[in-house]
N, C-alpha and C positions, 0 to 999 in steps of 0.2 A: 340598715343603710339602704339607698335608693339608688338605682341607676350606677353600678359599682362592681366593679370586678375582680378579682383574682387571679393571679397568672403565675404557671411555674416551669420555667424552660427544663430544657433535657441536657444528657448527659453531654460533654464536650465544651459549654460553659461554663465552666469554673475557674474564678480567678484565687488560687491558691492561698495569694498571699493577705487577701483582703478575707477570708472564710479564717486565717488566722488568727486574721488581727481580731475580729469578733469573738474568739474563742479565748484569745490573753485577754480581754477588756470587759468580756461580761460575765457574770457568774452563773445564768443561766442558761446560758449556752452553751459554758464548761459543763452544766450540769445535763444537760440532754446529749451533749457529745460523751461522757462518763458510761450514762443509763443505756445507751446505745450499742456501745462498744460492750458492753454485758452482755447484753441481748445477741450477738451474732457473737459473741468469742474472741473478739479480736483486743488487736492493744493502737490507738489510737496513732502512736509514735510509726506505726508498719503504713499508717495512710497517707503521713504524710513526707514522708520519705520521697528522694528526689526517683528513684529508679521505679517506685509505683505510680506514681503520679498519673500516668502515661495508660495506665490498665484500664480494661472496659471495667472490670471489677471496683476498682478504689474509685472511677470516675463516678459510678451510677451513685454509689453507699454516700460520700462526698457531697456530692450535689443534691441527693434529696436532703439530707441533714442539713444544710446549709441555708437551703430554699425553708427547711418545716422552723428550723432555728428562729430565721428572719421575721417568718410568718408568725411567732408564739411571742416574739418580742411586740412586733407589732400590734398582736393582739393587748399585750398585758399593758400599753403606752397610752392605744388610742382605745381599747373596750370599742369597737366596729365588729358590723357585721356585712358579710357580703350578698349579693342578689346573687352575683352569676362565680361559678369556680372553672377554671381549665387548664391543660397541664400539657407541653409541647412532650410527645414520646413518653419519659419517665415520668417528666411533669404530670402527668395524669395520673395517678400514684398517688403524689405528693397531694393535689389537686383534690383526692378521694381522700386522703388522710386528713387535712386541713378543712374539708368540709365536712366532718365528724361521719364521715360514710363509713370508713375504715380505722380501726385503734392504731395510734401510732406503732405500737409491738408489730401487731398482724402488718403494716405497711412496710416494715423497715424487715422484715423478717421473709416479706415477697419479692422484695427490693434486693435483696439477700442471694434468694434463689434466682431470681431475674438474672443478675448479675454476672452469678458465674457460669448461668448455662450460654448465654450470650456469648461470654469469652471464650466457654469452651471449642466456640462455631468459627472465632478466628486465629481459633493456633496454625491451621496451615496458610495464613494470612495469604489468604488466594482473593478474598474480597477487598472493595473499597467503596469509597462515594464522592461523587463527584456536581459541586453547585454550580448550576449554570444561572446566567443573570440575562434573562431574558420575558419577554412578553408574550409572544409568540406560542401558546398552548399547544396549539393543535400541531404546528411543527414540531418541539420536544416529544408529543406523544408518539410522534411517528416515528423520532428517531429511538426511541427507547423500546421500539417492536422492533425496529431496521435491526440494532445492533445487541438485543437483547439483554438490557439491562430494565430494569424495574425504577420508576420513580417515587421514591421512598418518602419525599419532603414536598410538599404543595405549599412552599413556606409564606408566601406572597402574591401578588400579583405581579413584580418582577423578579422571581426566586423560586427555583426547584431543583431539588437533589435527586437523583441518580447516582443508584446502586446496586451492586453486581463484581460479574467475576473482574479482577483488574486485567485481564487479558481484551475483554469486548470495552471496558471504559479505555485502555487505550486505544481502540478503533474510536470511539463515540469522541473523544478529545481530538483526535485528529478529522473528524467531519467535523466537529464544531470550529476548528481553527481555522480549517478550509471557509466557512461560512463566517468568518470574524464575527464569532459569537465567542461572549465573554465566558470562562468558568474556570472554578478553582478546585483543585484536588484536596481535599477535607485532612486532616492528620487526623483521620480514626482509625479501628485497628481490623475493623470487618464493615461486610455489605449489609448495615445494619434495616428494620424493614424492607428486607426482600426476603427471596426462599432462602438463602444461603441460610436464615434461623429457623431453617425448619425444624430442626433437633432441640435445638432450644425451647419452640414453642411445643413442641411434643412431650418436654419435663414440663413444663409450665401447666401442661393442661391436666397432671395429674395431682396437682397441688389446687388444695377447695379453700376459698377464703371467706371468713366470718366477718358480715358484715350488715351496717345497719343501712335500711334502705331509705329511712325519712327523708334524708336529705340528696340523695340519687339524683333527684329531678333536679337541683343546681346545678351540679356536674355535666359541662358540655363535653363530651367524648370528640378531638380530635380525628380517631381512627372511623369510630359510626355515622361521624360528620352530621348528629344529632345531640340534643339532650338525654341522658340516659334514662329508663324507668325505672320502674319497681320489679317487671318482671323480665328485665334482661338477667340474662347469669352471667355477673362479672366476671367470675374466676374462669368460666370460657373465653369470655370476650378478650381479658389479659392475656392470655397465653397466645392469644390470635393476634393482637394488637401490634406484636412484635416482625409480622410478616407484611402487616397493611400499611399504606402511607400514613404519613402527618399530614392530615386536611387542615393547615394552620389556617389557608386562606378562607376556609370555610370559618371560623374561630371569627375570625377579623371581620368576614359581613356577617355573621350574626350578631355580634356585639351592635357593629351601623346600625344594619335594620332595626337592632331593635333601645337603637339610642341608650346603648350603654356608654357610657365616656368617659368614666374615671375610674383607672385601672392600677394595681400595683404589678408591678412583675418582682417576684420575691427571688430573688436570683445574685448573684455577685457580680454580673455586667447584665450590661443594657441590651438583652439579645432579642427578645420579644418586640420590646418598643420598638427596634427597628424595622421591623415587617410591618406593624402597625403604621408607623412614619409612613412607610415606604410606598405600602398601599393606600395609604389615604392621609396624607399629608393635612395635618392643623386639624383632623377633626375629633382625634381623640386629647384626653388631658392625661398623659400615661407617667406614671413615674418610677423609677428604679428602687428594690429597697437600700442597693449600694451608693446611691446617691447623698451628699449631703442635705441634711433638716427633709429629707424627704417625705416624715411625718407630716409638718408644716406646712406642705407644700401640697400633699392629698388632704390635707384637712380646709386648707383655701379652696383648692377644688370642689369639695364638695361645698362648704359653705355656698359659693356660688353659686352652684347647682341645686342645691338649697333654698334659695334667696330666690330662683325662680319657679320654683312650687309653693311659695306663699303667695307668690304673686298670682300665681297660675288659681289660687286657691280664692283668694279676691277676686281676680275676676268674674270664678264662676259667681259668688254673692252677689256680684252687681247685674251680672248680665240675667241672672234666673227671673223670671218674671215672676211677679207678686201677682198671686192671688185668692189673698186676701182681703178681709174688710176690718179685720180688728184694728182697729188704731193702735191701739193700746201695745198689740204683739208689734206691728211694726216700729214704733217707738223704742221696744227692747230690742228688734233686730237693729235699728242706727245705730243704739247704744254698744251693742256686742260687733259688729262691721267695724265702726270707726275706733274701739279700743284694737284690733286686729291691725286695721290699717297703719294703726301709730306705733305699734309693734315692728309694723316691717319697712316704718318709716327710719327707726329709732336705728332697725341693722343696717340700714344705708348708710344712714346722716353718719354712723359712728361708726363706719366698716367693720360690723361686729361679725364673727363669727354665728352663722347659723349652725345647729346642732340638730339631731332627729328628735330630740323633744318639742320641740318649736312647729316640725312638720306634722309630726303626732296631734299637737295645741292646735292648728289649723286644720288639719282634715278633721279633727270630732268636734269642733266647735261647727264647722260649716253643716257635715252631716246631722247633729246631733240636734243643732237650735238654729242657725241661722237660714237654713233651707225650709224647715218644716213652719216656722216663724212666717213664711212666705208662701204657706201649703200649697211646694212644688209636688204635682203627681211625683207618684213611686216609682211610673218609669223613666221622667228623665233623671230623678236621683242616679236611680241603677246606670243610665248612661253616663251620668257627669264620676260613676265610680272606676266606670270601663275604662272612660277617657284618661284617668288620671293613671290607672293599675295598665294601662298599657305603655303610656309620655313617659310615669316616675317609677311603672317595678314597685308599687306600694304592694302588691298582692303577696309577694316574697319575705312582707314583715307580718304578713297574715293580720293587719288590721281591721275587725269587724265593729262600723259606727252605723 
């Protein structure tokens, strides 16, 4: 897949009853919620109980399985693949599991320990967080020195959490009210990315996690506010990850800049897409996996998105200057142009779904015969490869023509 994302929010998103219904309705689901509940010891019946619900513990376990659930259905329906992966706090986890970085065991067993050393950081429930809905940067950053809370969440362009002891966030809600500035007190259960997890992240960093690095560099790290590489050491970065913001807003222009635009958020509500929205209204094509026909509906997207890299793939044949004298080649070139052109006359005329084979068929027909047909130098080939591996993310399917 081209120009495509993956997205997987964090703990405190999860709509219970709809992570259910997927669990009575599918058998695959039942079947990875089973293998799971092995895996950590537990009995499934203890997570969904009305008086856990509420734990940082049953929240985090819940919400990756929900998020990996959705994401292994979606894979076994639509067979996609993604350019870019990124995970909001735990989502990132998820985010490393689904992008075959981490074995689902090893992720749901870190997720595990995550978890409870987390909770362990809010039993004297002295922490909290609190979202403010403002634009205004550099004012939040001042008030969050003034009154000494830490800002945990960069979650948009109009949205940042702040977190900390609930004694200074009740000072910081009373300057913000003074300043009729908007914010909401979160129902979480600790000051989660601030120091308050420093104990937490101190078990965390003795726990070493086996992991494959091929796929690393899809993985956008929230916390590093970069792509990850080969020679980061995740199992430090994790355990650190817990103390540092969510740079979701940084998440959100890297996708823009670099014209990514159709996204899943694998999630049981729509909590990603809305920062997305928020911060940049109409330009992405995002869609929920709670949503209904939402397959359908990322499969039009991309089709679209599709249908303008053939296009994009034609023009370069027209516009490459010939220079050539074979007649005879150029006669095969009209022949091989004008069957392409009627190809992507035919997805118009009949609103057909375009598929990655079709983009495949056009990028090695162009590179392979209708350029060299034309004997364009080698360097503007390489540029006309640049151009597209930067517009379509073709470099990500590792295609060499």
């Amino acid at each position: 897949m081209i120009n495509n994302a993956a997205i997987f929010p964090g703990q405190g998103n999860l709509d219970l009853e709809k992570f259910k219904k997927i669990i009575e309705e599918n058998l695959e689901a039942q079947r990875i919620l089973d293998k799971a509940m092995n895996i950590i010891g537990e009995k499934s019946e203890y997570f969904f109980s009305e008086d856990i619900q509420k734990s940082t513990y049953n929240s985090q376990i819940l919400t990756f399985l929900s998020s990996y659930i959705f994401f292994q259905i979606f894979k076994r329906d639509v067979q996609d693949e993604f350019y870019m992966y990124a995970g909001h706090s735990l989502g990132e986890i998820t985010a490393l599991v689904c992008a075959d970085v981490i074995t689902f065991d090893e992720g749901l067993l870190y997720v595990n320990e995550r978890a409870k050393a987390m909770e362990e950081c809010t039993t004297d429930k002295l922490g909290g967080m609190t979202a403010v809905f403002h634009n205004d940067l550099n004012l939040l950053e001042k008030l969050s020195k003034q009154f000494e809370v830490d800002i945990s969440n960069y979650n948009s362009k109009k949205q940042i959490v702040f977190s900390g002891n609930l004694e200074n966030l009740n000072k910081l809600e009373f300057e913000l009210q003074e300043k009729s500035i908007p914010f909401k007190r979160l129902k979480v259960a600790g000051a989660f990315h601030s120091n308050l997890m420093k104990k937490a992240s101190e078990k965390l960093e003795k726990i070493r996690i086996n992991y494959n690095p091929d796929n690393i560099d899809r993985v956008f790290s929230s916390a590093l506010r970069r792509f990850y590489n080969k020679e980061d050491n995740l199992s430090y970065i994790l355990s650190k990850q817990i103390l540092m913001p969510v740079h979701w807003n940084e998440v959100i222009a890297q996708m823009k800049e670099n014209n990514i635009k159709n996204i899943i958020e694998f999630g049981t509500q729509p909590v990603l897409k809305n920062f997305f929205n928020s911060s940049y209204p109409y330009i992405f094509d995002i869609v929920t996996s709670c949503e209904e026909d939402y397959e359908n509906i990322y499969l039009k997207n991309s089709s679209n998105f599709y249908l303008k890299f053939l296009k994009k793939i034609i023009s370069i044949a027209v516009c490459s200057k010939n220079n050539s004298d074979d007649l005879n080649g150029f006669e095969e070139y009209i022949n091989i142009y004008q069957d392409l052109l009627q190809k992507c006359n035919d997805f118009i005329s009949n609103d057909g779904l375009v598929d990655i084979s079709s983009c495949q068929l056009f990028y090695d027909t162009l590179f392979s015969k209708l350029l060299p047909l034309k004997s364009v130098p080698e360097s503007e080939i390489i540029g006309r490869k640049n151009e597209l591996k930067k517009n379509f993310h073709i470099g990500g399917l590792k295609w060499e023509f």
